[in-house]
C-alpha positions, 0 to 999 in steps of 0.5 A: 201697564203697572206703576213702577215698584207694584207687582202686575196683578196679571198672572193667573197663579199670582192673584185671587179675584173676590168680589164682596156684595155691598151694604147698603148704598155702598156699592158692590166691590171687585179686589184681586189680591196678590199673594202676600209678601212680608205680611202686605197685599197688593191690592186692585179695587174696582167698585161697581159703577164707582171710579176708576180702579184703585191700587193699594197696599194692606196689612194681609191680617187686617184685609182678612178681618175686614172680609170675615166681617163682610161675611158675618154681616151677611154680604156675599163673597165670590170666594169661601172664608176658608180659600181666602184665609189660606191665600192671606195666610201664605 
């Protein structure tokens, strides 16, 4: 069941899954994205042995820097740069 206002993740075509490797100590992370509307991305977080999953909403812009970070740190993601930027970028 989702939150009223907050789109169901649950439509194959609706999301993208990537899961980014964590540095350090911070643990491994799942995200699937819905595609953007209006610039914003609906996000459910699942950090691996962490917490229950979290919902949010980003920036698509500012959620792209923060994965192309990820990968010029090295850290693994299930998605190339190139499917995430085109999903982002709408």
């Amino acid at each position: 069941m989702t939150e009223p206002g907050v789109p169901s993740l649950g439509g194959v075509d609706d999301t993208l899954t990537v899961q980014v490797q964590g540095a350090g100590r911070e643990p491994e992370r799942v995200l699937t994205l819905s595609r953007p509307r209006g610039g914003v991305v609906e996000v459910r977080e699942f950090a691996v042995g962490g917490p229950a999953p979290r919902d949010y909403r980003v920036d698509a812009g500012e959620l792209l820097d923060q994965l192309e970070q990820a990968a010029r740190a090295r850290r693994r993601l299930s998605e190339d740069l190139y499917t995430i930027r085109r999903w982002l970028n709408g």
